[in-house]
Backbone and ligand atoms as CSV (ligand in chain L), in Angstrom:
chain,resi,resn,atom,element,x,y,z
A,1,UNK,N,N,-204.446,-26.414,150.253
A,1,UNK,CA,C,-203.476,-25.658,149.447
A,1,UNK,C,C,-203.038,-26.522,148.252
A,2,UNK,N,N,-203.016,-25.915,146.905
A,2,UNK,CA,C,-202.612,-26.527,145.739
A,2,UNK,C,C,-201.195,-27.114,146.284
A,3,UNK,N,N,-200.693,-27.662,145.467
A,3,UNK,CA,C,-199.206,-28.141,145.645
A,3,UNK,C,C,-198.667,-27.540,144.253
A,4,UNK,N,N,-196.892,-26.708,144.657
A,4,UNK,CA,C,-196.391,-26.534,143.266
A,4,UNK,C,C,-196.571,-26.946,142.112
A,5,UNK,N,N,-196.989,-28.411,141.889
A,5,UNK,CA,C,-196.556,-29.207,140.544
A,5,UNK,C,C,-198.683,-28.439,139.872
A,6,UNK,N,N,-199.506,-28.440,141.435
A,6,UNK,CA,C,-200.731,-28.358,140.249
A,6,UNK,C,C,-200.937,-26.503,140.142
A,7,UNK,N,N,-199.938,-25.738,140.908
A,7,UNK,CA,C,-199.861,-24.434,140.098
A,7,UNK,C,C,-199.023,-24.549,138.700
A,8,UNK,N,N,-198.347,-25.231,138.710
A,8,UNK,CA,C,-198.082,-25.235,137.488
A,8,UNK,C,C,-198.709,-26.098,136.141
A,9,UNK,N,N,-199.031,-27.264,137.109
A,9,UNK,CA,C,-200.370,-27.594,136.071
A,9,UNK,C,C,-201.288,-26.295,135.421
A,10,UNK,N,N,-201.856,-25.936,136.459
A,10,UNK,CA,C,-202.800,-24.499,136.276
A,10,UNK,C,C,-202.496,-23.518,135.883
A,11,UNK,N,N,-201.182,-23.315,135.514
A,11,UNK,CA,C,-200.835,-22.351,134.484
A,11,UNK,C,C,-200.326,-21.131,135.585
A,12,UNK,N,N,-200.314,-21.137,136.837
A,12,UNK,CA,C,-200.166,-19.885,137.627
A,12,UNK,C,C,-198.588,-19.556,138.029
A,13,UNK,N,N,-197.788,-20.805,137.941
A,13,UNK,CA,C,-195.983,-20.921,137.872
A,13,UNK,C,C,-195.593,-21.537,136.418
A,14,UNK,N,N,-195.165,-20.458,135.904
A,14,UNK,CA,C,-194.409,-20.995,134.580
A,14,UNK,C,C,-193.390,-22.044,134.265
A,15,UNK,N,N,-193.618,-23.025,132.870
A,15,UNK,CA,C,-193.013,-24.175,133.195
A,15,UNK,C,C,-192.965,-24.581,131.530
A,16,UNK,N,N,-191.875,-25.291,131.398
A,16,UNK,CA,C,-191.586,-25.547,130.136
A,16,UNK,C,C,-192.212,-26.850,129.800
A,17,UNK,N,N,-193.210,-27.093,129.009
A,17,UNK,CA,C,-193.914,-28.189,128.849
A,17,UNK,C,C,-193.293,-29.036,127.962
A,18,UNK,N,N,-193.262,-30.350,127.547
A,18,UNK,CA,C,-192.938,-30.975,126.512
A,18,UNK,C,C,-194.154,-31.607,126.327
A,19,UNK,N,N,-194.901,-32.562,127.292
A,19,UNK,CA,C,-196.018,-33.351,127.070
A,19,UNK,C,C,-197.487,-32.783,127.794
A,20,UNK,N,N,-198.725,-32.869,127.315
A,20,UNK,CA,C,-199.827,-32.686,128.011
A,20,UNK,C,C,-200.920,-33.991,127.404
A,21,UNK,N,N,-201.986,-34.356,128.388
A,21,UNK,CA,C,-202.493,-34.578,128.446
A,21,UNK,C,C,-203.531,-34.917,129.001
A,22,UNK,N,N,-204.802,-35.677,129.146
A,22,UNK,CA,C,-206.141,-35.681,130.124
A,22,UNK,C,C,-205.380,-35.881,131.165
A,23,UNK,N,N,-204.480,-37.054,131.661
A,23,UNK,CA,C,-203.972,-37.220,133.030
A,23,UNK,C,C,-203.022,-37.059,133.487
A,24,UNK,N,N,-201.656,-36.394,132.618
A,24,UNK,CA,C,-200.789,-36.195,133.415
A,24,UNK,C,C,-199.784,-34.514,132.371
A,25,UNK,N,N,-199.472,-34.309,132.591
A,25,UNK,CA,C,-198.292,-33.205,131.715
A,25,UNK,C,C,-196.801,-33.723,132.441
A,26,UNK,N,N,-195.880,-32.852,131.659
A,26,UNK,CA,C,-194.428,-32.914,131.452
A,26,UNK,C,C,-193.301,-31.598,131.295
A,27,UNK,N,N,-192.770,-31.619,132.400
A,27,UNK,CA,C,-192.179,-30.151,131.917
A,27,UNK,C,C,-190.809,-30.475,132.618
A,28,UNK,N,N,-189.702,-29.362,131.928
A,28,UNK,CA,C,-188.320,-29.410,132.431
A,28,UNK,C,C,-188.057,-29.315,133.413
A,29,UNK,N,N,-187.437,-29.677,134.368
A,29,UNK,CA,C,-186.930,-29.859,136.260
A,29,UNK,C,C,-186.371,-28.162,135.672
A,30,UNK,N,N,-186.456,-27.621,136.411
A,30,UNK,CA,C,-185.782,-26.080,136.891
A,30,UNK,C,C,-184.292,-26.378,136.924
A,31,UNK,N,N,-183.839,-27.553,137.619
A,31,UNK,CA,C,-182.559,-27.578,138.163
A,31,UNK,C,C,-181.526,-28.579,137.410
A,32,UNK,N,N,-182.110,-28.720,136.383
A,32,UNK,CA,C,-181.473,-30.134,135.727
A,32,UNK,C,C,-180.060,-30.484,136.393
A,33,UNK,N,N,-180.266,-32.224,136.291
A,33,UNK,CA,C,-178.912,-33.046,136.761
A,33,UNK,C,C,-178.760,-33.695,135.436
A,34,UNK,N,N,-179.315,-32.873,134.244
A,34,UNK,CA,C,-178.722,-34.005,132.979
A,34,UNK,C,C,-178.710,-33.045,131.608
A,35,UNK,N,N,-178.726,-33.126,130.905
A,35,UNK,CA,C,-178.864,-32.435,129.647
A,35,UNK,C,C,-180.728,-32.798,129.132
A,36,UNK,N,N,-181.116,-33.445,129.327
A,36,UNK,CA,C,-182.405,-33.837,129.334
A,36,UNK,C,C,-182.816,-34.268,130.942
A,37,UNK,N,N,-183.732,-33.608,131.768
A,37,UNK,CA,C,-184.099,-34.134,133.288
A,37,UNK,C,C,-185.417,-32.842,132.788
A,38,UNK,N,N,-186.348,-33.777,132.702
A,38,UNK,CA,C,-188.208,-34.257,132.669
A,38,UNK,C,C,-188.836,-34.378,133.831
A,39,UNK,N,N,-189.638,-33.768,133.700
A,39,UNK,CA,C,-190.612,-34.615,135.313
A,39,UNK,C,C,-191.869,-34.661,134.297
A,40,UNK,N,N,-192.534,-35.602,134.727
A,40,UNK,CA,C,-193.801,-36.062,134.080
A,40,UNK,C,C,-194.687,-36.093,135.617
A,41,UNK,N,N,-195.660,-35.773,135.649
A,41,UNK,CA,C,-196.652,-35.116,137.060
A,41,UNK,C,C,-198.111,-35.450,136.936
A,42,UNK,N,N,-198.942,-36.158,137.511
A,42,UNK,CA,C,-200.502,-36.640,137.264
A,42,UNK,C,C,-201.348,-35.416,137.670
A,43,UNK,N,N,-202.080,-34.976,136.932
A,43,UNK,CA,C,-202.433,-33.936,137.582
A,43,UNK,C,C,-203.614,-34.335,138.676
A,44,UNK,N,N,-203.607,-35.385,139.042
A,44,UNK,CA,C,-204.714,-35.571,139.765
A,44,UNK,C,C,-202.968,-35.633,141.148
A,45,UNK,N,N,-203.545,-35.278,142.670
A,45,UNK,CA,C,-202.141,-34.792,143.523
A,45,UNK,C,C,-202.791,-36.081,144.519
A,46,UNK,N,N,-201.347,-36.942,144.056
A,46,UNK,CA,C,-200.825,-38.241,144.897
A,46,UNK,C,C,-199.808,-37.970,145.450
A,47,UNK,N,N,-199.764,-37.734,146.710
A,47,UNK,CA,C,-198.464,-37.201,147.888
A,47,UNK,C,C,-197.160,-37.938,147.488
A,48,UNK,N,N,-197.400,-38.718,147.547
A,48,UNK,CA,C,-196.243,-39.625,146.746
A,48,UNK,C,C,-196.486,-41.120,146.449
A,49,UNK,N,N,-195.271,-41.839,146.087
A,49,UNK,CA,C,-196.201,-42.873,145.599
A,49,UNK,C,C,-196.653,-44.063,146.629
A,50,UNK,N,N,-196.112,-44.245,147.733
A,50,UNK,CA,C,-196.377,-45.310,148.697
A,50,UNK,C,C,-198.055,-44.926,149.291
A,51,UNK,N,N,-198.434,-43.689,148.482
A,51,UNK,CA,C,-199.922,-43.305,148.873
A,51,UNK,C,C,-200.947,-43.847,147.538
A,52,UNK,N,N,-200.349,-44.507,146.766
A,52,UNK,CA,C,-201.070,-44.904,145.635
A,52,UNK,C,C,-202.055,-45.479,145.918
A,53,UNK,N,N,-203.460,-45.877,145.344
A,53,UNK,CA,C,-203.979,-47.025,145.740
A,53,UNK,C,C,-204.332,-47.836,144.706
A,54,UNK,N,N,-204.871,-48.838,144.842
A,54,UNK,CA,C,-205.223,-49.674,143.608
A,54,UNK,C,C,-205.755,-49.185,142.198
A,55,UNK,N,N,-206.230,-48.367,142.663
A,55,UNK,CA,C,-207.452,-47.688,141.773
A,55,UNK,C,C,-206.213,-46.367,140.650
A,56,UNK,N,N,-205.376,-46.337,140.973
A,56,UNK,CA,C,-204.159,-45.500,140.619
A,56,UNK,C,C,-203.135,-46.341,139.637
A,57,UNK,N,N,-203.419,-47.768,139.553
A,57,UNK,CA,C,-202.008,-48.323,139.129
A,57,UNK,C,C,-202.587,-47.536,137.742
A,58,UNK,N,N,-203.325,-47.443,137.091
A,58,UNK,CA,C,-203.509,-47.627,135.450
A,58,UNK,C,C,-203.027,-45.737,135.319
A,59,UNK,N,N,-202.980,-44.838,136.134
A,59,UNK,CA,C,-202.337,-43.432,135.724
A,59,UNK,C,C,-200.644,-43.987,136.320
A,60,UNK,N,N,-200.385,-44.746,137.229
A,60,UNK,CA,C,-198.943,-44.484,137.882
A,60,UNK,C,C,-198.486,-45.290,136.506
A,61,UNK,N,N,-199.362,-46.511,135.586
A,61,UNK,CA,C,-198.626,-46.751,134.764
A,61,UNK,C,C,-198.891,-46.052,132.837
A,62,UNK,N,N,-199.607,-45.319,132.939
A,62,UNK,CA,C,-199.353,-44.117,132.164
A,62,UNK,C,C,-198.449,-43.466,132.644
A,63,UNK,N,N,-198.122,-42.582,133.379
A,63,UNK,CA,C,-196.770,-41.784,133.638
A,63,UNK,C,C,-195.605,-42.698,133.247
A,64,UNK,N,N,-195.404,-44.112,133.689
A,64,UNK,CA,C,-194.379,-44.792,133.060
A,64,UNK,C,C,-194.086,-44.904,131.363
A,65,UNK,N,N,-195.473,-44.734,130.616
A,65,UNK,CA,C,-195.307,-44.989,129.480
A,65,UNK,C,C,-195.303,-43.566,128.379
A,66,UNK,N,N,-195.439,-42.451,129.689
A,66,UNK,CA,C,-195.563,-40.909,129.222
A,66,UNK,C,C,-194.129,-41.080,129.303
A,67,UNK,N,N,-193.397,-41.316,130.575
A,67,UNK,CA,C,-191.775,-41.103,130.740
A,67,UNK,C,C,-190.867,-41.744,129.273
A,68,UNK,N,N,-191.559,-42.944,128.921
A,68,UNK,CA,C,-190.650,-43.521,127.608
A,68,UNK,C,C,-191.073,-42.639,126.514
A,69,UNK,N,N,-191.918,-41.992,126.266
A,69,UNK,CA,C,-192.401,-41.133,125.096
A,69,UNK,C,C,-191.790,-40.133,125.213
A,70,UNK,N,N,-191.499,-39.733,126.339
A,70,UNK,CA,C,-190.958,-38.214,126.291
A,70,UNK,C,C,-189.337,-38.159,126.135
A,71,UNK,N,N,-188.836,-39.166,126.514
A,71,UNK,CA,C,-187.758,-40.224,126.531
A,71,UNK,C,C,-187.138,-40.285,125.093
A,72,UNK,N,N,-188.217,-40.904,124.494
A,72,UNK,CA,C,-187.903,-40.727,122.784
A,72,UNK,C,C,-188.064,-40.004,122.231
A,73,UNK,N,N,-188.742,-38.796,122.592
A,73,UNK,CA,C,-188.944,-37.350,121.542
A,73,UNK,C,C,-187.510,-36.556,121.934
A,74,UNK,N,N,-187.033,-36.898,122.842
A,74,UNK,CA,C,-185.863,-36.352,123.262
A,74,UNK,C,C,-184.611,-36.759,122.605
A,75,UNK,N,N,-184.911,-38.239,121.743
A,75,UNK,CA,C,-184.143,-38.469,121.046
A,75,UNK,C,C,-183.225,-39.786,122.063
A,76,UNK,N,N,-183.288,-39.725,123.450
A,76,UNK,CA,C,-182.763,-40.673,124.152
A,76,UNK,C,C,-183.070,-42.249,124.084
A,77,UNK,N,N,-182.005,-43.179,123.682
A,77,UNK,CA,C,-182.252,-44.734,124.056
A,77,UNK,C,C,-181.971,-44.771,125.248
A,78,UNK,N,N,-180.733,-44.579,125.969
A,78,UNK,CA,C,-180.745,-45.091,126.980
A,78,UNK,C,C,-180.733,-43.931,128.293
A,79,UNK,N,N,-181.791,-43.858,129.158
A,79,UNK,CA,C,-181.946,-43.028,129.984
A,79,UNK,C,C,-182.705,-43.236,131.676
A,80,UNK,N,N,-183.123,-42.417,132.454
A,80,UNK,CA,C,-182.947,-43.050,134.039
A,80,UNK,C,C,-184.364,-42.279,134.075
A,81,UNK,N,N,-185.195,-43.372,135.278
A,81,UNK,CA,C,-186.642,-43.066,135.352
A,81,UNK,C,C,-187.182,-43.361,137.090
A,82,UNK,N,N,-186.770,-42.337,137.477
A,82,UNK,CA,C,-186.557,-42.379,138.960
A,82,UNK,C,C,-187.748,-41.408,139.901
A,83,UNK,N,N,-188.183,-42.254,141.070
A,83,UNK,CA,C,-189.377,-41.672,141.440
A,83,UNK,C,C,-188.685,-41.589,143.166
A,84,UNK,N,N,-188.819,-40.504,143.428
A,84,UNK,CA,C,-187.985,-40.253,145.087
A,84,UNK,C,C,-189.176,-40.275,146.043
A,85,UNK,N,N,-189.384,-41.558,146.919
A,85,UNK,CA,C,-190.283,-41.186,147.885
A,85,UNK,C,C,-189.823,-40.882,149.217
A,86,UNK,N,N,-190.422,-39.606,149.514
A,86,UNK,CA,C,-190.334,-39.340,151.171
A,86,UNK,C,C,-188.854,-38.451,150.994
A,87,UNK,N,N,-189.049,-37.640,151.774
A,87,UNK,CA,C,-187.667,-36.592,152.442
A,87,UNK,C,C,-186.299,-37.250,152.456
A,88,UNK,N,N,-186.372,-38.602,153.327
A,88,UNK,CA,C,-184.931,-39.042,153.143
A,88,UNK,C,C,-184.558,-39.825,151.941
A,89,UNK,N,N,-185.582,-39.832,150.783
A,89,UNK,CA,C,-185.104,-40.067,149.520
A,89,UNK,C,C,-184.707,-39.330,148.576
A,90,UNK,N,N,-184.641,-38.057,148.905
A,90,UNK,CA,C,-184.710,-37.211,148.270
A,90,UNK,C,C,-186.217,-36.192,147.699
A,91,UNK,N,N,-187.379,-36.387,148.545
A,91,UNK,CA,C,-188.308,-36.073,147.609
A,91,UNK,C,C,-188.390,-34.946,148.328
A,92,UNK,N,N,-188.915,-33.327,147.502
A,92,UNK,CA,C,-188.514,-32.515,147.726
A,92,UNK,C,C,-189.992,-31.758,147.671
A,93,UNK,N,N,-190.840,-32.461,146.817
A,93,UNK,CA,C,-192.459,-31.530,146.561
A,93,UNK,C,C,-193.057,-32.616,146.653
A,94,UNK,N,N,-193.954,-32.392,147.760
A,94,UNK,CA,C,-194.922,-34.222,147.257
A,94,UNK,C,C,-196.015,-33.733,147.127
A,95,UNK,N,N,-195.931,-34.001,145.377
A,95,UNK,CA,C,-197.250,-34.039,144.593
A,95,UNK,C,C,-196.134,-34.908,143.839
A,96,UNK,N,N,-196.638,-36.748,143.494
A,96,UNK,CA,C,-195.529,-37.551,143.118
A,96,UNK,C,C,-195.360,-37.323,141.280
A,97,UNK,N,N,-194.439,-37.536,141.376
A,97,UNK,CA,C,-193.572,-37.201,139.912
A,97,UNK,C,C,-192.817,-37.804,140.011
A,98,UNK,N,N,-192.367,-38.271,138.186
A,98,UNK,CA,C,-191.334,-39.109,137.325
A,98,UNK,C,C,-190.049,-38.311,136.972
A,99,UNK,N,N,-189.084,-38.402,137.589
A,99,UNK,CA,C,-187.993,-37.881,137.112
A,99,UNK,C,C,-187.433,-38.394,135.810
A,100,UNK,N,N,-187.214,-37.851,134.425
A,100,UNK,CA,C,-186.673,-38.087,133.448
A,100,UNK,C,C,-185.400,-37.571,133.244
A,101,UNK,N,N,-184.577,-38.867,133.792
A,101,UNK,CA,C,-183.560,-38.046,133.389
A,101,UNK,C,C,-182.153,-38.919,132.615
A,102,UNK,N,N,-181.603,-37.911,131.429
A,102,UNK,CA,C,-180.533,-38.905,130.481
A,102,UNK,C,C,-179.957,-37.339,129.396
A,103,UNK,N,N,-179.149,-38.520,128.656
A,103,UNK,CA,C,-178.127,-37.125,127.468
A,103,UNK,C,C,-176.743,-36.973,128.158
A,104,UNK,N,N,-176.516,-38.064,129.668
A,104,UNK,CA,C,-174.875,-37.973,129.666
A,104,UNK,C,C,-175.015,-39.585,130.399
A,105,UNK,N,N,-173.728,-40.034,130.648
A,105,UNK,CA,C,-173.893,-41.229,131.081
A,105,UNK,C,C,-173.788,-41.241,132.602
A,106,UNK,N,N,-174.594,-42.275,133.010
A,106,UNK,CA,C,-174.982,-42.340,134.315
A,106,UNK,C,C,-174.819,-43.433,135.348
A,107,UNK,N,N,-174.374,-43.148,136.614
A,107,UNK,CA,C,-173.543,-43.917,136.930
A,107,UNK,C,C,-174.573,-44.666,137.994
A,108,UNK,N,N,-173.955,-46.153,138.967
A,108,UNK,CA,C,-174.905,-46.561,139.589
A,108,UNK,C,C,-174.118,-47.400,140.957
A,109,UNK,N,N,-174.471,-47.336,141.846
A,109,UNK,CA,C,-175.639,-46.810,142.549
A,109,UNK,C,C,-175.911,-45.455,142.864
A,110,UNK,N,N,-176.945,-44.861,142.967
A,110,UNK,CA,C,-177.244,-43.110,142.650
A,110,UNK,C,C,-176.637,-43.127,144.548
A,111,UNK,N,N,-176.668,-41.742,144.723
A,111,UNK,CA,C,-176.008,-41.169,146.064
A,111,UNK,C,C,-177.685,-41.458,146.959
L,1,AMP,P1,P,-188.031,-34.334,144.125
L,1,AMP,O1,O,-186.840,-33.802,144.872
L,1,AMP,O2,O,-187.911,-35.774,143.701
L,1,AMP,O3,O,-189.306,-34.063,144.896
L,1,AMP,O4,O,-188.090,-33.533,142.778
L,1,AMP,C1,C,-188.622,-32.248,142.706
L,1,AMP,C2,C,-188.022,-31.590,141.503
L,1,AMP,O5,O,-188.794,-30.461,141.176
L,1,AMP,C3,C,-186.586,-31.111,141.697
L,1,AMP,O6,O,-185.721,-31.781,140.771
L,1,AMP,C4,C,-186.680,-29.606,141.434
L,1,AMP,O7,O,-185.552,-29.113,140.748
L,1,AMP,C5,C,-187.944,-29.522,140.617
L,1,AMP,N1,N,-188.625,-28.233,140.668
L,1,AMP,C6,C,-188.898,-27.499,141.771
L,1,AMP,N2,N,-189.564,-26.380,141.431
L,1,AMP,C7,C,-189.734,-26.429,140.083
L,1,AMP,C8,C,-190.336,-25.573,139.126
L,1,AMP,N3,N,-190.938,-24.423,139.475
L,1,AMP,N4,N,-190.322,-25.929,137.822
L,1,AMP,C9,C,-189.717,-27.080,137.447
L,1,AMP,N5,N,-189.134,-27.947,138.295
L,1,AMP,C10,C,-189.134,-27.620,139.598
């Protein structure tokens, strides 16, 4: 079974894009926790990230450098780049994704 993030890769769940490219796209969280909250998504489906393997660092670190681009088209300097692994972290779809999120100030340590 596809996972949400690659129906919407695939065009079959509608989704507000900001970034595309060969390995990963970018579209608005449905639920925003910010005035700007991004998810940036590989379209190749890594359950999450403690499933990475070696052969993965060079897309897990494109998505890092997709997250600062999308980051700055947004107009944001200072903003939060948070990756939730597993259920009791909060992760909610595992197909792994970059949470982008900034545009109010943010406090720390997260809940
Ligand atoms: P996580 O809880 O870290 O797995 O993050 C999953 C995120 O996906 C949540 O912030 C949801 O609001 C978001 N989300 C779920 N369904 C959609 C959707 N159809 N389009 C955009 N974002 C979504």
């Amino acid at each position: 079974m596809p996972t949400l993030f690659t129906r919407i890769i695939n065009g079959e769940i509608p989704s507000t894009k900001v970034w595309e490219d060969d390995r990963c796209i970018a579209f608005r969280d449905i639920n925003p926790t910010a005035p700007t909250h991004v998810l940036v998504v590989p379209r190749q489906e890594i359950t999450r990230l403690d499933q990475m393997t070696e052969a993965d660092e060079g897309l897990v670190g494109h998505l890092m450098r997709v997250a600062t681009l999308v980051a700055r088209e947004e107009g944001l300097n200072d903003f939060r780049v948070v990756v939730n692994n597993g259920a009791g972290a909060g992760q909610s779809v595992f197909h792994l994704h970059v949470h982008v999120i900034g545009g109010r100030s943010l406090s720390w340590p997260p809940g």
